[in-house]
TORPA-4810 file (N, C-alpha, C, O; in nm, 3 decimals):
<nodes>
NODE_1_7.957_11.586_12.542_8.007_11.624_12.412_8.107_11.520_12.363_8.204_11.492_12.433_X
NODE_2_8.086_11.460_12.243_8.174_11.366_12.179_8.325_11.441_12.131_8.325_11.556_12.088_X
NODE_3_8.415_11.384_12.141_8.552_11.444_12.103_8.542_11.380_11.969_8.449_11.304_11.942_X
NODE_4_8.639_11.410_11.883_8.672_11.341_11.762_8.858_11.319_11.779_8.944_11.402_11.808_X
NODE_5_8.866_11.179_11.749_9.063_11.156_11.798_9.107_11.238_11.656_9.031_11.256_11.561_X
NODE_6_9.245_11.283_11.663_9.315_11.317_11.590_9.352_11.219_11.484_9.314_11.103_11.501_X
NODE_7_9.419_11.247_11.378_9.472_11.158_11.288_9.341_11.137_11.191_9.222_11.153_11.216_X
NODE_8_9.418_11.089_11.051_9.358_11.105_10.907_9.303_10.952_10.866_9.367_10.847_10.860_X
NODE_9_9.180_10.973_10.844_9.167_10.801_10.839_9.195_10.734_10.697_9.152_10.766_10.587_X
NODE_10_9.294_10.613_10.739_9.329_10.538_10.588_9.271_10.524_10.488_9.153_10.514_10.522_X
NODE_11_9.280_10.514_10.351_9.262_10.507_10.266_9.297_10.376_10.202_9.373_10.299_10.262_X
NODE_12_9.228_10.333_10.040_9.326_10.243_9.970_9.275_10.117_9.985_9.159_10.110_10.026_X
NODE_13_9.357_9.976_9.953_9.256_9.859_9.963_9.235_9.808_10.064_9.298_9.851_10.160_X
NODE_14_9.203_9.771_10.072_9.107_9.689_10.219_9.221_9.567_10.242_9.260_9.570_10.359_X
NODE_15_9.262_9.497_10.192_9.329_9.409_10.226_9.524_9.439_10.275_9.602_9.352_10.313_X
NODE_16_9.553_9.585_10.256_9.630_9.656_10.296_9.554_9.745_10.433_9.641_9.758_10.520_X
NODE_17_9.464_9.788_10.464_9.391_9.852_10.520_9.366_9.762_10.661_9.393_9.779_10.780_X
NODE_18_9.293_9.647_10.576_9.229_9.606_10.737_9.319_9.546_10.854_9.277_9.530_10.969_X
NODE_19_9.440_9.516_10.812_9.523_9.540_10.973_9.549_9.625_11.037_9.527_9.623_11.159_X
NODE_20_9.598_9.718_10.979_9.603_9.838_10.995_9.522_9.852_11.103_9.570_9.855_11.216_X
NODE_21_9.369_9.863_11.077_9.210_9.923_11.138_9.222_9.843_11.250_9.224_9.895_11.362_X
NODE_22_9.232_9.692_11.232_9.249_9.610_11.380_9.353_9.682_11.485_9.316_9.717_11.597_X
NODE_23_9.465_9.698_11.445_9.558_9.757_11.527_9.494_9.843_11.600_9.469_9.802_11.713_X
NODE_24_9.449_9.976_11.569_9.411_10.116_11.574_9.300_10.080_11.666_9.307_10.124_11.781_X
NODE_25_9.212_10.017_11.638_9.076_9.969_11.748_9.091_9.900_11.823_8.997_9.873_11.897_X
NODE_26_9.250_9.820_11.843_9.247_9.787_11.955_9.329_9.871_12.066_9.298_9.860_12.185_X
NODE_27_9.412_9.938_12.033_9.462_10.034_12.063_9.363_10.155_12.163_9.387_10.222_12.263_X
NODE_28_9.248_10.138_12.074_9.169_10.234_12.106_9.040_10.138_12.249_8.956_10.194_12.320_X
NODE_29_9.060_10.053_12.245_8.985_9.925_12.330_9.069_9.904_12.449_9.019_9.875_12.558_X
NODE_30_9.219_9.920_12.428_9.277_9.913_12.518_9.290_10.027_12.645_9.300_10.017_12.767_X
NODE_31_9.285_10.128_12.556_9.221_10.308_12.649_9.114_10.315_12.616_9.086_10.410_12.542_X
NODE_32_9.001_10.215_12.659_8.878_10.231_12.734_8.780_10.151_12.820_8.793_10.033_12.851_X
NODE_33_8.678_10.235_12.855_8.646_10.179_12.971_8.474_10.064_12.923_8.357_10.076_12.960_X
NODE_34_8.538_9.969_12.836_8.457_9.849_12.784_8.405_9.847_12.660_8.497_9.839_12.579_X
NODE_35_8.300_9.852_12.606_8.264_9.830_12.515_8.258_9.912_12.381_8.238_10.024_12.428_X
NODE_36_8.262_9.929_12.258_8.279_10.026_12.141_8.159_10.011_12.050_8.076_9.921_12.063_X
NODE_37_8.153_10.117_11.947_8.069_10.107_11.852_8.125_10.124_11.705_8.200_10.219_11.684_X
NODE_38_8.103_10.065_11.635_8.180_10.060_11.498_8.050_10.063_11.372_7.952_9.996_11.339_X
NODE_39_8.103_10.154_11.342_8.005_10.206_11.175_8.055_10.305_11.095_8.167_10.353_11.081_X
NODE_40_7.951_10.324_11.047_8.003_10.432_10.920_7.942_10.500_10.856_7.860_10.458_10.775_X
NODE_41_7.969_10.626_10.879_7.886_10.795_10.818_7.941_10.860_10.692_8.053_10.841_10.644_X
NODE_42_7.879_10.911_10.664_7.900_11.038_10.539_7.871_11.152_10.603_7.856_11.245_10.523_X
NODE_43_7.852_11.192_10.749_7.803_11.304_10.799_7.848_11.316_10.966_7.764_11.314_11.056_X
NODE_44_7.956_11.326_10.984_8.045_11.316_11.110_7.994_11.353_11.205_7.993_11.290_11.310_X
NODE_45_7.919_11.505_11.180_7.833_11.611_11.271_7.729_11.554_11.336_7.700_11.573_11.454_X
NODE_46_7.653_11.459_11.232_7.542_11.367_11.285_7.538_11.283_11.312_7.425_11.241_11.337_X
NODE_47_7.663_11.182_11.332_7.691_11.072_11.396_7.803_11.107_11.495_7.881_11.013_11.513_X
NODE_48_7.827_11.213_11.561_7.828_11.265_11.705_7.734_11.289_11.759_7.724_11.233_11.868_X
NODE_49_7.634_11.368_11.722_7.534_11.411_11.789_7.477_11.248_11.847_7.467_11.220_11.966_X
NODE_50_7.443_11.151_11.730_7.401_11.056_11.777_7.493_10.961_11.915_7.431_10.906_12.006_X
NODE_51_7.663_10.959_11.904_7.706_10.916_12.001_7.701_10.980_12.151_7.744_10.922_12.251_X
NODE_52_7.646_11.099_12.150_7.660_11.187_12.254_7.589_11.113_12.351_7.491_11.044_12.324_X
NODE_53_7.619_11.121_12.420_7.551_11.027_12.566_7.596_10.952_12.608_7.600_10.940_12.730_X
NODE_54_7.661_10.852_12.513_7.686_10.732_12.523_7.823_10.671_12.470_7.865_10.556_12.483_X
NODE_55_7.875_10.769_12.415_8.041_10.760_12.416_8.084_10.895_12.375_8.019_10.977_12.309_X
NODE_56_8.250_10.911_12.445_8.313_11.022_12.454_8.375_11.074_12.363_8.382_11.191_12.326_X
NODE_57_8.447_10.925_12.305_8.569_10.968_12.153_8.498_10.919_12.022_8.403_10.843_12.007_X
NODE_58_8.579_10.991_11.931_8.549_10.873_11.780_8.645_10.917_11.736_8.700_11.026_11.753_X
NODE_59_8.682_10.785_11.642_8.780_10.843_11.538_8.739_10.777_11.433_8.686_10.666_11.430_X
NODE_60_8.773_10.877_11.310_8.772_10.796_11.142_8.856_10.707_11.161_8.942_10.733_11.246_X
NODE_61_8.862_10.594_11.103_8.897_10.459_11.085_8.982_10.476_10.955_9.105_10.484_10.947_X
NODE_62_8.886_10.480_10.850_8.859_10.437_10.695_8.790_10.541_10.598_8.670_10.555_10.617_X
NODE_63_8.841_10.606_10.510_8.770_10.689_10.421_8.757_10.626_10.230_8.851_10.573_10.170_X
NODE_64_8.663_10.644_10.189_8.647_10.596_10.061_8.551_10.658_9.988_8.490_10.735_10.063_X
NODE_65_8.508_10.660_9.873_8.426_10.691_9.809_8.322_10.585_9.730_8.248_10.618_9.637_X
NODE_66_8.332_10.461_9.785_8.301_10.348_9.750_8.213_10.301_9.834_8.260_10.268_9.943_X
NODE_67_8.102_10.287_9.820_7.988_10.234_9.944_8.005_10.055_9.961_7.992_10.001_10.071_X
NODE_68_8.036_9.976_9.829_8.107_9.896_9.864_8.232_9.839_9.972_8.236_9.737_10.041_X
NODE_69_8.328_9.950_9.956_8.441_9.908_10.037_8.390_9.961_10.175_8.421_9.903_10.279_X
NODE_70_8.320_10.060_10.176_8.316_10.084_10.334_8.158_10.009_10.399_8.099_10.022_10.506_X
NODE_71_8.140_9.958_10.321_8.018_9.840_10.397_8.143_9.733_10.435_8.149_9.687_10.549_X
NODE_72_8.235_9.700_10.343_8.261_9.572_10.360_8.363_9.576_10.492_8.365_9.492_10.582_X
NODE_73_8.427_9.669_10.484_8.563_9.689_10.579_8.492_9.742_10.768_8.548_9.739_10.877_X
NODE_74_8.352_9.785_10.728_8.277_9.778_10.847_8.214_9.649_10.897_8.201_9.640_11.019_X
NODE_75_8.181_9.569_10.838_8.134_9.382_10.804_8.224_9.355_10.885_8.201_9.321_11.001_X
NODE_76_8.380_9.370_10.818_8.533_9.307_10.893_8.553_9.361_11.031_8.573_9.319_11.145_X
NODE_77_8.543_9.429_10.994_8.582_9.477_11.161_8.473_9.485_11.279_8.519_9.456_11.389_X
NODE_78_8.315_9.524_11.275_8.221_9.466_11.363_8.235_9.308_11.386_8.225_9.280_11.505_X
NODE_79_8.258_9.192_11.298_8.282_9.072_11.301_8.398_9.045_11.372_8.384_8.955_11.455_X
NODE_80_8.542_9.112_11.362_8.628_9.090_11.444_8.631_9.106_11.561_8.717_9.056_11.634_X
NODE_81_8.479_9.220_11.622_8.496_9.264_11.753_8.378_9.250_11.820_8.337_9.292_11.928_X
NODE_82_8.328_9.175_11.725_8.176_9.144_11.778_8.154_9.139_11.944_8.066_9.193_12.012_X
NODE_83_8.274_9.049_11.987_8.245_9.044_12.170_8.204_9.182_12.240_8.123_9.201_12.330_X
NODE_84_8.294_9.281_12.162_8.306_9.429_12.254_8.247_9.523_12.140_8.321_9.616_12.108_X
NODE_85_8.138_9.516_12.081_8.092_9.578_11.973_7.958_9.626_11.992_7.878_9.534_11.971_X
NODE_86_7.885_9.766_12.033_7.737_9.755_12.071_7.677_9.762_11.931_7.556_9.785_11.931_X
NODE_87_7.734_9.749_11.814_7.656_9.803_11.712_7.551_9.710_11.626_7.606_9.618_11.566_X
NODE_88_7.448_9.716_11.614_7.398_9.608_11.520_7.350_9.652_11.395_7.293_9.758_11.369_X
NODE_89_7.382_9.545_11.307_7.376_9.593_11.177_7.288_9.697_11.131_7.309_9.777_11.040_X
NODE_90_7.207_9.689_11.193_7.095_9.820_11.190_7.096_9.991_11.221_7.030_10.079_11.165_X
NODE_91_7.198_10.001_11.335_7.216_10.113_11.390_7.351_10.125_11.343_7.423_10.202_11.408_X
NODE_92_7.417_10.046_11.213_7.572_10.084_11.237_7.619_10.222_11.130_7.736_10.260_11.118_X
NODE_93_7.490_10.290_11.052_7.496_10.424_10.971_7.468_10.369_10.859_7.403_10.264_10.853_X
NODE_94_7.519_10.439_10.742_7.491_10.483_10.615_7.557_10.540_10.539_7.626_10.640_10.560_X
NODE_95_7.533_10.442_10.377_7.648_10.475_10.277_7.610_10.491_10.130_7.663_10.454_10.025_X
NODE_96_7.449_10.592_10.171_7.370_10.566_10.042_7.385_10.753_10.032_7.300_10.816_9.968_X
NODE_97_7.458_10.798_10.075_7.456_10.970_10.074_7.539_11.001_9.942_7.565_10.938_9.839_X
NODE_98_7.572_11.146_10.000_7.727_11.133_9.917_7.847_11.072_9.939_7.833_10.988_10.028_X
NODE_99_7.944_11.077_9.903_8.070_11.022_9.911_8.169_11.185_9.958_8.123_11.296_9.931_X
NODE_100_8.295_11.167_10.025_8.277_11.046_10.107_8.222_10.978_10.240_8.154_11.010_10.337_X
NODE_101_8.299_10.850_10.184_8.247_10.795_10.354_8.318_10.717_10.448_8.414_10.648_10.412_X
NODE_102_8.279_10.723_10.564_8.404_10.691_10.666_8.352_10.571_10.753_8.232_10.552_10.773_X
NODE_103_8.466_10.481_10.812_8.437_10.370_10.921_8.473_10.490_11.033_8.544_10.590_11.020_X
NODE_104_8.410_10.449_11.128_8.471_10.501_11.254_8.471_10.427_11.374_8.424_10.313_11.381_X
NODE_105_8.538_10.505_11.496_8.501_10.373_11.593_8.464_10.473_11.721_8.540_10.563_11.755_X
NODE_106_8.344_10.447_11.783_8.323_10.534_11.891_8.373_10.433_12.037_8.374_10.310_12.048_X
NODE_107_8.400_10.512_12.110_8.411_10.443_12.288_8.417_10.513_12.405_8.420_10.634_12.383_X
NODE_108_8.421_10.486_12.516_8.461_10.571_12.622_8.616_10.517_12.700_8.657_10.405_12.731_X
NODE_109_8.680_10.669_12.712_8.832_10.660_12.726_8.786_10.595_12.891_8.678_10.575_12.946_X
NODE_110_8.903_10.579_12.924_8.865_10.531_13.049_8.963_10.697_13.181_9.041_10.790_13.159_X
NODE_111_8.907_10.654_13.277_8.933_10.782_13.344_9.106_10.791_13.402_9.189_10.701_13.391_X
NODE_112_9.123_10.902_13.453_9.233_10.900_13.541_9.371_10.921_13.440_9.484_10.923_13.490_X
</nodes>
């Protein structure tokens, strides 16, 4: 069963935003045990179900109503983490639903 982390995911411009998101994912890289997945849903319920197996936590990142900003601020940040990133552009979700929509970052905590 996937957990979801606590806390409200940022809002606002991206260029105020995206340090922010670096911080927070690494933070979140640092309590775990290797590699992450980074994308972005309009449907939280179904992009757990999909992490289930294969990672433990997620957290919202980024919320918007702009399919623009949250393609782009997902671009930034898979690119920043590309080394430790399983996601490929293909499997990283969807921003053609309703609004809104969220970055998130899935991983596994590490034990103990």
């Amino acid at each position: 069963m996937v957990s979801i982390a606590s806390g409200e995911p940022l809002t606002g411009h991206l260029h105020i935003a995206y340090p922010i998101l670096r911080r927070r994912i690494r933070q979140y890289l640092a309590a775990s045990r290797g590699r992450c997945r980074i994308g972005i849903t309009g449907d939280l319920r179904e992009t757990a179900r999909d992490c289930d197996g294969r990672y433990r936590e997620i957290a919202l990142l980024y919320r918007t109503r702009s399919p623009g900003y949250i393609r782009e601020i997902e671009r930034r940040l898979r690119d920043q983490f590309t080394d430790l990133c399983d996601t490929s552009p293909a499997r990283s979700g969807r921003s053609d639903g309703q609004p809104p929509y969220y970055c998130y970052v899935a991983w596994n905590p590490k034990r103990g």
